[in-house]
C-alpha atoms as a printed R data frame, in Angstrom:
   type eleno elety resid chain resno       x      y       z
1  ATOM     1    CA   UNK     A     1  37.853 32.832  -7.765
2  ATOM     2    CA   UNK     A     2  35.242 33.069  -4.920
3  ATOM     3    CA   UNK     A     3  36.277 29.910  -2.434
4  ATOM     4    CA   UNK     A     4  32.990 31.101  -0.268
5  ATOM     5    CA   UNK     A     5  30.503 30.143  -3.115
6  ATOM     6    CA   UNK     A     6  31.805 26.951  -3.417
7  ATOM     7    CA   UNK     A     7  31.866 26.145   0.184
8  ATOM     8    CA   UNK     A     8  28.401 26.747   0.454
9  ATOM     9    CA   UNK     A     9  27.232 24.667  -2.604
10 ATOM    10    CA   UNK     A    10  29.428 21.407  -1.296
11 ATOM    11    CA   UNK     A    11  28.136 21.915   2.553
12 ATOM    12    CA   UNK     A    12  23.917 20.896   3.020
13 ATOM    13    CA   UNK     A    13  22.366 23.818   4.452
14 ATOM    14    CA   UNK     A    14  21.121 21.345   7.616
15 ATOM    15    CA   UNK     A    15  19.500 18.109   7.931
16 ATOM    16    CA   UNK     A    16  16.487 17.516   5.564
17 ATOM    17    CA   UNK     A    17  14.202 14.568   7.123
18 ATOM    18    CA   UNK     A    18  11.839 13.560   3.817
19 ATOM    19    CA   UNK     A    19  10.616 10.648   5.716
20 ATOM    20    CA   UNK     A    20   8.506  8.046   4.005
21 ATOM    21    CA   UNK     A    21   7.027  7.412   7.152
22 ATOM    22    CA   UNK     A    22   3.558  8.660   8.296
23 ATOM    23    CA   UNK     A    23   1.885  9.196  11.498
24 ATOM    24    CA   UNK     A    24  -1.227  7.488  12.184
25 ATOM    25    CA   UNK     A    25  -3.023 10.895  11.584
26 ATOM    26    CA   UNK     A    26  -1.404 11.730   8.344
27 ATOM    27    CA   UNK     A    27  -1.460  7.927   7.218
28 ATOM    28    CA   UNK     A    28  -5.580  8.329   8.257
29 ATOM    29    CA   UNK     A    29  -5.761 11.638   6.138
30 ATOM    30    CA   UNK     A    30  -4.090 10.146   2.973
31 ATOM    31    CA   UNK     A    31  -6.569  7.268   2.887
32 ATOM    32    CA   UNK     A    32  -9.680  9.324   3.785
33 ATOM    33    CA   UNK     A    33 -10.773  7.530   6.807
34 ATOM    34    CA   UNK     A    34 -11.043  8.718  10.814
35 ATOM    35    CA   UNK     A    35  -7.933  7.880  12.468
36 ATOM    36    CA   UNK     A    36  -9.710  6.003  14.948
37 ATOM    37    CA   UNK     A    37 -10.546  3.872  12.320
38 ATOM    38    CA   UNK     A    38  -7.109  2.621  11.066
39 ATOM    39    CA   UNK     A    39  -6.002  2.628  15.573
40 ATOM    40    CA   UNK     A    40  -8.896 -0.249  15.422
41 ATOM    41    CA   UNK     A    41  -7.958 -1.785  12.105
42 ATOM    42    CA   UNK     A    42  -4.699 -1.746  13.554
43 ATOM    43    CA   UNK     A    43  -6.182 -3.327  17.027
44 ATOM    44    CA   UNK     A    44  -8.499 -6.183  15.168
45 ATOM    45    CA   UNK     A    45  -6.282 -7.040  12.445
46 ATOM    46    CA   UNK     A    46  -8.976 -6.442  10.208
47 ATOM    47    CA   UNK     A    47  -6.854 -5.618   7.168
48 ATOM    48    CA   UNK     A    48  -2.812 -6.359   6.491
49 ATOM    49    CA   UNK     A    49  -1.508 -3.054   6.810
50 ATOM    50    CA   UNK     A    50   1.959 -3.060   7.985
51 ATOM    51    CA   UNK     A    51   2.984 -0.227  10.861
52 ATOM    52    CA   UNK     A    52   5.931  0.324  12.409
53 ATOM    53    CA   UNK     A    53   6.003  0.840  16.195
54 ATOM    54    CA   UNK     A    54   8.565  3.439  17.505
55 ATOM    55    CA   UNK     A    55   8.437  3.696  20.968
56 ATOM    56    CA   UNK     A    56   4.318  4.673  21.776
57 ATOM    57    CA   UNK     A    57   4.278  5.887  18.074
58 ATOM    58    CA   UNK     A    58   2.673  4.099  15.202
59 ATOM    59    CA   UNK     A    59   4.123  4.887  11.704
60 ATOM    60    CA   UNK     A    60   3.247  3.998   8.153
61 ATOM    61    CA   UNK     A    61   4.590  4.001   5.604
62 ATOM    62    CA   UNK     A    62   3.403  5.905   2.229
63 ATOM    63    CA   UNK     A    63   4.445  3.050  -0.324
64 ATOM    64    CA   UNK     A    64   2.395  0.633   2.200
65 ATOM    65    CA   UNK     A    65  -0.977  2.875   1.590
66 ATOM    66    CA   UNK     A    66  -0.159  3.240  -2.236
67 ATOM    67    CA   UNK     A    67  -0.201 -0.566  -2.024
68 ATOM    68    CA   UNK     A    68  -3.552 -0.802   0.235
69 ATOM    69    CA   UNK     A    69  -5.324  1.498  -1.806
70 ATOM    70    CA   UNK     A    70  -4.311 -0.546  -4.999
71 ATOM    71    CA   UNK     A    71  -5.372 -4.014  -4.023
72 ATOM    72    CA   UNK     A    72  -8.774 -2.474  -2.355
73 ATOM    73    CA   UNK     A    73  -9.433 -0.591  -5.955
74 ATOM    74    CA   UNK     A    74  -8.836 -3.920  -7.409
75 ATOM    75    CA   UNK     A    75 -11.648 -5.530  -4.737
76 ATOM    76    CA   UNK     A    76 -13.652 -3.031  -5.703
77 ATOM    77    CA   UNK     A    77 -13.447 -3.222  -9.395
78 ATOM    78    CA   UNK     A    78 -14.604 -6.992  -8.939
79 ATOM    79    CA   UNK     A    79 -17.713 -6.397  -6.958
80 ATOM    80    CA   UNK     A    80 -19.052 -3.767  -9.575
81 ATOM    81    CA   UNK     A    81 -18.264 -6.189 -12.444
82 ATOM    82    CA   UNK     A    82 -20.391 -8.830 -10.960
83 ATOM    83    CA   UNK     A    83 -23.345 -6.397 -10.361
């Protein structure tokens, strides 16, 4: 029996980080908008979009802009009815 093989199978091969959380550029990619533009959001509380603040670093997270995206689809399904 080869001990080696199953040493390596039951040991991770190194830390994996598959963070939910996304910097202000990525989180500004994923929704299509200038980052800029979510750093002011962010500034004027124009819409609820949580953050966290690490440090000087501004994270959000993916399940946050799933749910943003959602209940501005639903704003937007509204107006175009009533058109």
């Amino acid at each position: 029996m080869d001990t080696s093989k199953n040493q390596q199978q039951s040991q991770p091969a190194g830390p994996r980080f598959e963070s939910e959380l996304l910097s202000r550029k990525e989180a500004a990619a994923y929704l299509g908008i200038a980052e800029q533009t979510l750093a002011i959001w962010h500034c004027t509380q124009r819409y609820q979009l949580p953050c966290a603040k690490i440090g000087r670093l501004v994270r959000y997270k993916k399940s946050d802009l799933d749910a943003f995206i959602a209940r501005n689809m639903k704003n937007v399904e509204k107006s175009s009815r009533l058109q």
